[in-house]
mmCIF entry with sequence, helices, sheets and N, C-alpha, C, O atoms, coordinates in Angstrom:
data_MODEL
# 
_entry.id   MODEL 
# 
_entity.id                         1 
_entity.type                       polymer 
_entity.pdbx_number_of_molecules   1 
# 
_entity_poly.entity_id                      1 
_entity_poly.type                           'polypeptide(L)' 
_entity_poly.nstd_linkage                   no 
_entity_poly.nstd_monomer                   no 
_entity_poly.pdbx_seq_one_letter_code       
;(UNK)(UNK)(UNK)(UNK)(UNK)(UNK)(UNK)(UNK)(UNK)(UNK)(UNK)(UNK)(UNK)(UNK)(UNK)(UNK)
(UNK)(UNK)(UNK)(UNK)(UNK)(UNK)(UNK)(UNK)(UNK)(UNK)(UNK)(UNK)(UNK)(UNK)(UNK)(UNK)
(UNK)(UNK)(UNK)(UNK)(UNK)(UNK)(UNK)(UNK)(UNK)(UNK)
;
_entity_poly.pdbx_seq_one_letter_code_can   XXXXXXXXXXXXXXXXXXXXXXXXXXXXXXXXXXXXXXXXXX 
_entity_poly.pdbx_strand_id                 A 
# 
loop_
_entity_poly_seq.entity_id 
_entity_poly_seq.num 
_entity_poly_seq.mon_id 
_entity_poly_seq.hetero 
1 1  UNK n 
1 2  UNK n 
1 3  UNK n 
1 4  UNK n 
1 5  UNK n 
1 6  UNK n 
1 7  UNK n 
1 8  UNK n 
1 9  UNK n 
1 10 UNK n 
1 11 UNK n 
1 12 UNK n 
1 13 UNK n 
1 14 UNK n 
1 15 UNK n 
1 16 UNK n 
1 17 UNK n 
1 18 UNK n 
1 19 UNK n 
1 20 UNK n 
1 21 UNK n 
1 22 UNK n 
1 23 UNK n 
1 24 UNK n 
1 25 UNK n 
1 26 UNK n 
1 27 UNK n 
1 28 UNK n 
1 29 UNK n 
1 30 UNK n 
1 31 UNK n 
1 32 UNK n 
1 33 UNK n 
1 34 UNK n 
1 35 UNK n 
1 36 UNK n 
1 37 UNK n 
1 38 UNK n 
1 39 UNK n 
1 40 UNK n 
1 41 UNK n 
1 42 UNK n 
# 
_struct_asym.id          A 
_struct_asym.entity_id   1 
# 
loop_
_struct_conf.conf_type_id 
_struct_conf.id 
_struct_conf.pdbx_PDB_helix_id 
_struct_conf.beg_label_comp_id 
_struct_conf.beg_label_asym_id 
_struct_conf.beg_label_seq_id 
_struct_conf.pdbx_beg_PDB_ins_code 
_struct_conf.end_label_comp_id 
_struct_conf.end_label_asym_id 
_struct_conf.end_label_seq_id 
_struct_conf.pdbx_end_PDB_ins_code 
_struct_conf.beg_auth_comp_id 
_struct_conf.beg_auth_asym_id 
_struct_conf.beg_auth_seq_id 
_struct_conf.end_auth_comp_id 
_struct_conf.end_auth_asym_id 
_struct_conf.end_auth_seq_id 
_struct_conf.pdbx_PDB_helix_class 
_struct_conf.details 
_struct_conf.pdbx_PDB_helix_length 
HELX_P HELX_P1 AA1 UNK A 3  ? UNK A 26 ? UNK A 3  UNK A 26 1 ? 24 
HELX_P HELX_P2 AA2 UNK A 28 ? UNK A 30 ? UNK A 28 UNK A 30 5 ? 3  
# 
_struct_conf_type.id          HELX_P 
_struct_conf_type.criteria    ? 
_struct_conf_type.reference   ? 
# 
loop_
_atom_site.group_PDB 
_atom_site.id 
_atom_site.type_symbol 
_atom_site.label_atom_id 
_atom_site.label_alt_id 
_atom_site.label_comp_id 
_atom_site.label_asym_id 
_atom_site.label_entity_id 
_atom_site.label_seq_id 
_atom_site.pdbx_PDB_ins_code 
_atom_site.Cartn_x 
_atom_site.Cartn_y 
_atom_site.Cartn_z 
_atom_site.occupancy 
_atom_site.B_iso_or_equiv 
_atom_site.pdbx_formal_charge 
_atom_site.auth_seq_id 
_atom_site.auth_comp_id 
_atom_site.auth_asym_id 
_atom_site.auth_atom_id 
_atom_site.pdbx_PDB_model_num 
ATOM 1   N N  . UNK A 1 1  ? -10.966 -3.073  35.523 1.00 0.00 ? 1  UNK A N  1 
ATOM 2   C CA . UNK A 1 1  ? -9.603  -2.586  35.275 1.00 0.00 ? 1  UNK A CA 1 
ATOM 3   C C  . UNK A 1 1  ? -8.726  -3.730  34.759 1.00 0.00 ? 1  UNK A C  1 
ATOM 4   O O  . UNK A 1 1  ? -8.008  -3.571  33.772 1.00 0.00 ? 1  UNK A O  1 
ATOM 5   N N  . UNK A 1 2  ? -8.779  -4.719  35.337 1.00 0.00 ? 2  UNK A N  1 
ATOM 6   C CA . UNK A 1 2  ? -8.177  -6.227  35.062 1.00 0.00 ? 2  UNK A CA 1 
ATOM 7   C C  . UNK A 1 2  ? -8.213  -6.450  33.308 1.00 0.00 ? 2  UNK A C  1 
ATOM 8   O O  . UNK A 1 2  ? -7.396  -6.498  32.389 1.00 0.00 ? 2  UNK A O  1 
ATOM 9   N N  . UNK A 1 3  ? -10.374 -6.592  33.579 1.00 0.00 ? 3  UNK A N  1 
ATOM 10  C CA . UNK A 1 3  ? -10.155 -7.227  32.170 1.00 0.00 ? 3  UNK A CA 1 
ATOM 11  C C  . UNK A 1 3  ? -9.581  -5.994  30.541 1.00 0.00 ? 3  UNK A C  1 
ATOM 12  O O  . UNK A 1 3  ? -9.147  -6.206  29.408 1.00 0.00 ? 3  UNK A O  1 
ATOM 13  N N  . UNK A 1 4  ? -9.855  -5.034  31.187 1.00 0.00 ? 4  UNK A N  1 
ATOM 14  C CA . UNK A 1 4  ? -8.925  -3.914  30.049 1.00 0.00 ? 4  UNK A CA 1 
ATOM 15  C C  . UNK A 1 4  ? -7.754  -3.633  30.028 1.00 0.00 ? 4  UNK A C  1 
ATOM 16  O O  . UNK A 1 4  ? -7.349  -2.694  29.343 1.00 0.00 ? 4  UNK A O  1 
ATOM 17  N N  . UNK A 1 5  ? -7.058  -4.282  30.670 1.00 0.00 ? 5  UNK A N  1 
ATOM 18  C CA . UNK A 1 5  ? -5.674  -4.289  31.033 1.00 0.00 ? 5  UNK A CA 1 
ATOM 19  C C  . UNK A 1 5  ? -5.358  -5.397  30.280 1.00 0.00 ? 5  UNK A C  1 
ATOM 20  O O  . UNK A 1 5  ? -4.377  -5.099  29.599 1.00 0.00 ? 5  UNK A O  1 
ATOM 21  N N  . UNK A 1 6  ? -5.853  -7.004  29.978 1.00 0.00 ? 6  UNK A N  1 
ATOM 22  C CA . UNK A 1 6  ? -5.952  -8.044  29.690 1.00 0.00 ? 6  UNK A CA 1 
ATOM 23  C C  . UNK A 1 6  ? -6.351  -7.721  28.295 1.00 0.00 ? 6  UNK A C  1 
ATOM 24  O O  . UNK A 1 6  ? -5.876  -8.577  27.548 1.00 0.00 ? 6  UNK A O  1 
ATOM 25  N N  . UNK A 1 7  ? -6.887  -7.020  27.786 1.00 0.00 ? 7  UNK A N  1 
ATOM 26  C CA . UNK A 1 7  ? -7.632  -6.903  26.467 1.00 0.00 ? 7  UNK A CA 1 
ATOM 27  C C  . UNK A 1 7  ? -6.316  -5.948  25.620 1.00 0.00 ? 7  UNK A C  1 
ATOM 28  O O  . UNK A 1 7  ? -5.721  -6.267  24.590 1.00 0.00 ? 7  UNK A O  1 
ATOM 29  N N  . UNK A 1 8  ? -6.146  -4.750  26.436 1.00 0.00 ? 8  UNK A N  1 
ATOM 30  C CA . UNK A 1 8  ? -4.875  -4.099  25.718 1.00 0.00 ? 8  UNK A CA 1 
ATOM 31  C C  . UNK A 1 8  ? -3.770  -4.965  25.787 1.00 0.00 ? 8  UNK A C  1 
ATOM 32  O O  . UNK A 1 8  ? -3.119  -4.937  24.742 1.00 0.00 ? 8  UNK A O  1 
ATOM 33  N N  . UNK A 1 9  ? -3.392  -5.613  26.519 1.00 0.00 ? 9  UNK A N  1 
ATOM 34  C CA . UNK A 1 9  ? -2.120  -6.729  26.677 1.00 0.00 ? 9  UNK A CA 1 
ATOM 35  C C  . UNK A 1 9  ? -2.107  -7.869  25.411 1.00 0.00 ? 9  UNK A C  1 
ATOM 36  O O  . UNK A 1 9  ? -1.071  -8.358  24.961 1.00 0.00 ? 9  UNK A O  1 
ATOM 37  N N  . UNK A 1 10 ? -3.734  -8.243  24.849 1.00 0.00 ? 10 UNK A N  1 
ATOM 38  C CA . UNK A 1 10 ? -3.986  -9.085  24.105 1.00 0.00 ? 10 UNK A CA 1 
ATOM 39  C C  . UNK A 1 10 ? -3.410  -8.190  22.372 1.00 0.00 ? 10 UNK A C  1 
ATOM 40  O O  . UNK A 1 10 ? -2.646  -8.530  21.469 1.00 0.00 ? 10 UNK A O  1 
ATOM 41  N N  . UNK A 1 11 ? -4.253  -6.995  22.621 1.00 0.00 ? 11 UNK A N  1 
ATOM 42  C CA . UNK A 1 11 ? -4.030  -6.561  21.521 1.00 0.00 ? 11 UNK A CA 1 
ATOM 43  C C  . UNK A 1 11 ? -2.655  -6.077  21.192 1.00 0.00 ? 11 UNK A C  1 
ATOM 44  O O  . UNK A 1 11 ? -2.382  -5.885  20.007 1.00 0.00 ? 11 UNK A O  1 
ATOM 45  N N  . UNK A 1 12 ? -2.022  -5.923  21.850 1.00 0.00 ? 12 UNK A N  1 
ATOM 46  C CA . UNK A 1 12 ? -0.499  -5.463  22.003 1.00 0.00 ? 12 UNK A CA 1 
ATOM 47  C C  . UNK A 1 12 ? 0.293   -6.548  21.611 1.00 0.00 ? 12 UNK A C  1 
ATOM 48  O O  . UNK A 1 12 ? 1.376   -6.280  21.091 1.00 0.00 ? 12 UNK A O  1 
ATOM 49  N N  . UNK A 1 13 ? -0.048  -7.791  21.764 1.00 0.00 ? 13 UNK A N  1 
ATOM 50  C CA . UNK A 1 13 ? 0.719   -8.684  21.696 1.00 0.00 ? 13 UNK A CA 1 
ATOM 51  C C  . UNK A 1 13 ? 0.077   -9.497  20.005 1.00 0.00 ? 13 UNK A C  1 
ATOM 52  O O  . UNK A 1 13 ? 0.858   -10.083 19.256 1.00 0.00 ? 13 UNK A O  1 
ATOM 53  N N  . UNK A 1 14 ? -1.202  -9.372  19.743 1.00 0.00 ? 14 UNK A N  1 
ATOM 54  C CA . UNK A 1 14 ? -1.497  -9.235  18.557 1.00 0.00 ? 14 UNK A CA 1 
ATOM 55  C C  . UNK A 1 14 ? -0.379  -8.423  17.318 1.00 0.00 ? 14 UNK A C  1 
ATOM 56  O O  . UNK A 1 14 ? 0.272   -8.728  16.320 1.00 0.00 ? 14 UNK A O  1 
ATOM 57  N N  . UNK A 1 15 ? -0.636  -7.429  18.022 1.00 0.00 ? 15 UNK A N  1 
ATOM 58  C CA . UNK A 1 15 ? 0.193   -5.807  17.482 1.00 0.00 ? 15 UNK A CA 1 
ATOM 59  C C  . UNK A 1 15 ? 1.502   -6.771  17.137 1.00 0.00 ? 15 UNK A C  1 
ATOM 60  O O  . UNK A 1 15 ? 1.621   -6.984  15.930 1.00 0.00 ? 15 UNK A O  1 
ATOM 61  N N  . UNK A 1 16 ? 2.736   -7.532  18.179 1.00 0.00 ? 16 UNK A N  1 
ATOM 62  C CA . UNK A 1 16 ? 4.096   -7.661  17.877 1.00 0.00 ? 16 UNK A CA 1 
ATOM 63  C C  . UNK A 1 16 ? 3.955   -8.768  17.024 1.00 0.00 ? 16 UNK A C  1 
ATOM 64  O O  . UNK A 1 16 ? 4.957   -8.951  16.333 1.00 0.00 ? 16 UNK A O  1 
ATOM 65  N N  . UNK A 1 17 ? 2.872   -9.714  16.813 1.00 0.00 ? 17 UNK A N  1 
ATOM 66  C CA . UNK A 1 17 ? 2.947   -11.193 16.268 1.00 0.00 ? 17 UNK A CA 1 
ATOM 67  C C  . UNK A 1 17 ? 2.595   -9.954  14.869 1.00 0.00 ? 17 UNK A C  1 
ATOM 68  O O  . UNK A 1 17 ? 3.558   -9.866  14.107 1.00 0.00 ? 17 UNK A O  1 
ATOM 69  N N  . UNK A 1 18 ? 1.825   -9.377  14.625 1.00 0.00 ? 18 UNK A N  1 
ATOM 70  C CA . UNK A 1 18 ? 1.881   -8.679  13.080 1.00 0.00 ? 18 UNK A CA 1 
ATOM 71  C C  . UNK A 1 18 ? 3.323   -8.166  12.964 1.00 0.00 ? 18 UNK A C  1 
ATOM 72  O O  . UNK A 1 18 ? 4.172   -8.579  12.174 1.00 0.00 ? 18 UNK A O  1 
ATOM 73  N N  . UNK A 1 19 ? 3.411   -7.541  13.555 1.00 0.00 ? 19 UNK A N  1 
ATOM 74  C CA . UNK A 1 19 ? 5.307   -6.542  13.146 1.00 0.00 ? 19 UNK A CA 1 
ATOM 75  C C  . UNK A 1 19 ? 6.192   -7.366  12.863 1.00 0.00 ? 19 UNK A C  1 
ATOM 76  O O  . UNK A 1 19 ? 7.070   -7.344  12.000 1.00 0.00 ? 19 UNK A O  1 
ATOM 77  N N  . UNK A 1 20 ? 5.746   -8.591  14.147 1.00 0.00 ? 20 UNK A N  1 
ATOM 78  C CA . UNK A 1 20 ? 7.014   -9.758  13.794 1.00 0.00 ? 20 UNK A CA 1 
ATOM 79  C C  . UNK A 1 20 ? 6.876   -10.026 12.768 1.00 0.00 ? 20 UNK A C  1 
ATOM 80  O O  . UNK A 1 20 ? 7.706   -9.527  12.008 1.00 0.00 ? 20 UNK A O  1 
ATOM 81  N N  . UNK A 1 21 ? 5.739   -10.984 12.093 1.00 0.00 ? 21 UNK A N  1 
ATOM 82  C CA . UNK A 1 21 ? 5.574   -11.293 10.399 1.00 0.00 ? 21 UNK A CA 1 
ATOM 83  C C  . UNK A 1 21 ? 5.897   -10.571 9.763  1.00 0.00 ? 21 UNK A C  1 
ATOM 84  O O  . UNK A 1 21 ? 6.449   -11.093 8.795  1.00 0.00 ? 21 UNK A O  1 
ATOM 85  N N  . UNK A 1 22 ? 5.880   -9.299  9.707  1.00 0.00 ? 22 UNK A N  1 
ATOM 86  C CA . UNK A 1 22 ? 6.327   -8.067  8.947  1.00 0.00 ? 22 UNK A CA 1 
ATOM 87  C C  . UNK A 1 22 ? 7.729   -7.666  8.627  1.00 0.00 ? 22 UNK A C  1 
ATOM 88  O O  . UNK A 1 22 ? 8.098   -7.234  7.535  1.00 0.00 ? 22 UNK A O  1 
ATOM 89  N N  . UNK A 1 23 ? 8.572   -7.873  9.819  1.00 0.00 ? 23 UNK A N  1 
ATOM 90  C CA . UNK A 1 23 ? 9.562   -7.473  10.161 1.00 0.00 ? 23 UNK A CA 1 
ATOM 91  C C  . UNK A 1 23 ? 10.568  -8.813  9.055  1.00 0.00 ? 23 UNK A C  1 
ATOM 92  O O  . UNK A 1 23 ? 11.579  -8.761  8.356  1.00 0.00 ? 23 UNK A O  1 
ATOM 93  N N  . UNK A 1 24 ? 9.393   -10.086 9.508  1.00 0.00 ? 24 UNK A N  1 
ATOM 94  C CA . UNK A 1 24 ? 10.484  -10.948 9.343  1.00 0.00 ? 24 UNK A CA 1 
ATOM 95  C C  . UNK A 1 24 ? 10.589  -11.294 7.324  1.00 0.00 ? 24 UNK A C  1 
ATOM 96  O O  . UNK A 1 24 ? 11.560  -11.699 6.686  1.00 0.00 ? 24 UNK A O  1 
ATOM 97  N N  . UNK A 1 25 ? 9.281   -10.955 6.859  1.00 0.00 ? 25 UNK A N  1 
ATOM 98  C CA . UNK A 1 25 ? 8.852   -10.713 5.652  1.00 0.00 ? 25 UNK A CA 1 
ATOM 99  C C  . UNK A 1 25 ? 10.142  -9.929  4.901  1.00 0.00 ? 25 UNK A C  1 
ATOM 100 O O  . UNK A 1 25 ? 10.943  -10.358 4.070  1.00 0.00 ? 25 UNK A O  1 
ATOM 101 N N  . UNK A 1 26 ? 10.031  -8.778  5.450  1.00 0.00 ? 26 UNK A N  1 
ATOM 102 C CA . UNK A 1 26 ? 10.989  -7.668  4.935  1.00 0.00 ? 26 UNK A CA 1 
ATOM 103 C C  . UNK A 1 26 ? 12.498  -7.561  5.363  1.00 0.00 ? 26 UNK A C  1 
ATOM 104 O O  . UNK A 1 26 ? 13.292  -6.921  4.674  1.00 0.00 ? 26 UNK A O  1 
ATOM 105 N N  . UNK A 1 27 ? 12.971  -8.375  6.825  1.00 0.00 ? 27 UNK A N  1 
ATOM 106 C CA . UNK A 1 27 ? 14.190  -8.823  6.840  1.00 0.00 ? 27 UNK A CA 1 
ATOM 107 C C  . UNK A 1 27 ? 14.164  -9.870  7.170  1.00 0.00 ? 27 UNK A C  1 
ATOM 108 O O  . UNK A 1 27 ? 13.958  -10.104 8.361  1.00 0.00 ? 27 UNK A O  1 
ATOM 109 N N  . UNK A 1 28 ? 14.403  -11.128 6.067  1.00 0.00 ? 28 UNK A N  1 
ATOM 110 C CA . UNK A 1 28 ? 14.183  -12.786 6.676  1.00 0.00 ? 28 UNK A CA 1 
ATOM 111 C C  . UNK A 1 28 ? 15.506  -12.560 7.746  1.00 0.00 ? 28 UNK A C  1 
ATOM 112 O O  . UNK A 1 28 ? 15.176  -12.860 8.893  1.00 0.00 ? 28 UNK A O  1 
ATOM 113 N N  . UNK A 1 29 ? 16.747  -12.158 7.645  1.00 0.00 ? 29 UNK A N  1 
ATOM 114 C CA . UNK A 1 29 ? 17.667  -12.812 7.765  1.00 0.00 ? 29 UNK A CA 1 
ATOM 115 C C  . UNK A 1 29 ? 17.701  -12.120 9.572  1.00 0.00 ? 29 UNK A C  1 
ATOM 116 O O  . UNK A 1 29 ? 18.560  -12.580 10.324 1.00 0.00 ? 29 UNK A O  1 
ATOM 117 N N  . UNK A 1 30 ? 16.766  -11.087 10.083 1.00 0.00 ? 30 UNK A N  1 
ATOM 118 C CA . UNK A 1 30 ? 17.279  -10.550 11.233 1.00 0.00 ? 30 UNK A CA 1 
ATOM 119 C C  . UNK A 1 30 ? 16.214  -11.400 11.914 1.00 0.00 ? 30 UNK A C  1 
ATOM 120 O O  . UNK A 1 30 ? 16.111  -11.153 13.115 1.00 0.00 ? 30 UNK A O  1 
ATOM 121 N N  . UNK A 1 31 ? 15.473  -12.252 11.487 1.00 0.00 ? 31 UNK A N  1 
ATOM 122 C CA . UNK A 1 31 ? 14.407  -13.160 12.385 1.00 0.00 ? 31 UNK A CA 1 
ATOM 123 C C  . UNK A 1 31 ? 14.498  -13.751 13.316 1.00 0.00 ? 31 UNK A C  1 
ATOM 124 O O  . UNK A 1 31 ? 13.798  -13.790 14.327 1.00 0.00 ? 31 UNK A O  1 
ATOM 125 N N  . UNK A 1 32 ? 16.210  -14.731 12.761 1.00 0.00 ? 32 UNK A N  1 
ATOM 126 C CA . UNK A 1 32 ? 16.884  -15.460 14.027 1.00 0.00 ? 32 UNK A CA 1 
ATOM 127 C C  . UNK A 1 32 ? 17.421  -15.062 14.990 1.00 0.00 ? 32 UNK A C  1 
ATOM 128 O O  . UNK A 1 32 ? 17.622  -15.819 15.939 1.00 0.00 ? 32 UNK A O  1 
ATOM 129 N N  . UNK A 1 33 ? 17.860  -13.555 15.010 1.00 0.00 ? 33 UNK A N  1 
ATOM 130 C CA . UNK A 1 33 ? 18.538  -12.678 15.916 1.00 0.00 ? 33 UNK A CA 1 
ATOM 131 C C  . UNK A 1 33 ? 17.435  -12.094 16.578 1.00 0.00 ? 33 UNK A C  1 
ATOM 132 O O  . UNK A 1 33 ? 17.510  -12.378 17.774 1.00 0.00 ? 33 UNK A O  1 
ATOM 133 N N  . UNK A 1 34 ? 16.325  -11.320 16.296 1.00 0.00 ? 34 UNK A N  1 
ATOM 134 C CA . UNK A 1 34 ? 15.368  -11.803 17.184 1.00 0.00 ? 34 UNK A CA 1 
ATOM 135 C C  . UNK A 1 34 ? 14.400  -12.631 18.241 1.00 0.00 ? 34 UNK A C  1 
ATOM 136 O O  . UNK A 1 34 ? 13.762  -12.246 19.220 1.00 0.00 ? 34 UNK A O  1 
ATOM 137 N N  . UNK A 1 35 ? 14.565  -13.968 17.612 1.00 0.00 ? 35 UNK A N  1 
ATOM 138 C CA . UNK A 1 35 ? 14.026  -15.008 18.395 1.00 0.00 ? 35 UNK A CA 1 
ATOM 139 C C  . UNK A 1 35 ? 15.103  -15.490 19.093 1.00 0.00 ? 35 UNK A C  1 
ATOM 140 O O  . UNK A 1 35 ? 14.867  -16.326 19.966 1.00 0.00 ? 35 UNK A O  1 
ATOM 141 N N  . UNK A 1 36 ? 16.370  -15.104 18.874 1.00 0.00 ? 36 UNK A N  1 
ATOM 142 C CA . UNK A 1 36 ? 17.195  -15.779 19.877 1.00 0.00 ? 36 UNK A CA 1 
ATOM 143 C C  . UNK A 1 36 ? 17.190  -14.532 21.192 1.00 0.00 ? 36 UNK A C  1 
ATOM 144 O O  . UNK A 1 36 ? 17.798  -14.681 22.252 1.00 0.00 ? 36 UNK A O  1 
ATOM 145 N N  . UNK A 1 37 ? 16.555  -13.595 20.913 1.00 0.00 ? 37 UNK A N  1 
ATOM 146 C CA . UNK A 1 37 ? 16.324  -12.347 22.289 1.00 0.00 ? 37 UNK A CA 1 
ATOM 147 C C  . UNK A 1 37 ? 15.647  -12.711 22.660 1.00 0.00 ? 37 UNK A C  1 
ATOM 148 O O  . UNK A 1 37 ? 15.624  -12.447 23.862 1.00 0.00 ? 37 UNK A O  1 
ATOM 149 N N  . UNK A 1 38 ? 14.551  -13.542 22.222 1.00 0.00 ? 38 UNK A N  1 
ATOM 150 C CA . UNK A 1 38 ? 13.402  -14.066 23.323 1.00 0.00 ? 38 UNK A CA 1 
ATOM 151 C C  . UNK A 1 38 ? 12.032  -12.864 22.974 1.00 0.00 ? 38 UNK A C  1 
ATOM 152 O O  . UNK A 1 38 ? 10.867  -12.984 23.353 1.00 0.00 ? 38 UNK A O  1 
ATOM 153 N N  . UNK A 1 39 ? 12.508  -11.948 22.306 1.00 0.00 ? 39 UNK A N  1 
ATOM 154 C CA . UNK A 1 39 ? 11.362  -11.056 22.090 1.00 0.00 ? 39 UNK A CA 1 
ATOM 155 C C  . UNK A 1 39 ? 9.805   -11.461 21.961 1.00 0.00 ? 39 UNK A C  1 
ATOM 156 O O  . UNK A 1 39 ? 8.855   -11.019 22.607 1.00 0.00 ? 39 UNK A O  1 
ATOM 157 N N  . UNK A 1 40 ? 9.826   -12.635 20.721 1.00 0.00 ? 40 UNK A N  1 
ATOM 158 C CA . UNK A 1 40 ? 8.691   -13.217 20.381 1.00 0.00 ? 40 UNK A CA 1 
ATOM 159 C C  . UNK A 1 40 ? 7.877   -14.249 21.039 1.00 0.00 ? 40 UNK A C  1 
ATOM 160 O O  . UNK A 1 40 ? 6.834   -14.819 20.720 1.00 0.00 ? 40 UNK A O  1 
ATOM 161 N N  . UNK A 1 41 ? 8.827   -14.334 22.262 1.00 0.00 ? 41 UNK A N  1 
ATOM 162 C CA . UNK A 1 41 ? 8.071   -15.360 23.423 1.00 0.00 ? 41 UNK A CA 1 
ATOM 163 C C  . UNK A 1 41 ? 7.327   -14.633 24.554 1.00 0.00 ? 41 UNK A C  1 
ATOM 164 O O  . UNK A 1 41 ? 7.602   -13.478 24.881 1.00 0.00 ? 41 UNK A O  1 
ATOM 165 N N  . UNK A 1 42 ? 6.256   -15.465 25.199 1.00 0.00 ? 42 UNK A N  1 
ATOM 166 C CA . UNK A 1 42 ? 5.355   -14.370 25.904 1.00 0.00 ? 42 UNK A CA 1 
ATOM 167 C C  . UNK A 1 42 ? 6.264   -14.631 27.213 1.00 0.00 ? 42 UNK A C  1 
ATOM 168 O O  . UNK A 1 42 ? 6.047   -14.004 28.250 1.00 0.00 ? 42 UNK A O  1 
# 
């Protein structure tokens, strides 16, 4: 249960580091307003 819990958590967090690049690709300028939420930190 642990380690699939650990594996979806991995891929999930895979998942936001793509959206983030994505996000930040397609709006440079809302990047910093994001990382200053702390969103992109684990």
């Amino acid at each position: 249960m642990t380690s699939a819990m650990r594996r979806w958590r991995n891929s999930d967090k895979h998942m936001r580091v793509l959206m983030y690049g994505l996000e930040a690709m397609t709006y440079p300028n809302r990047q910093h307003e994001k990382r200053s939420q702390g969103d992109y930190q684990d």
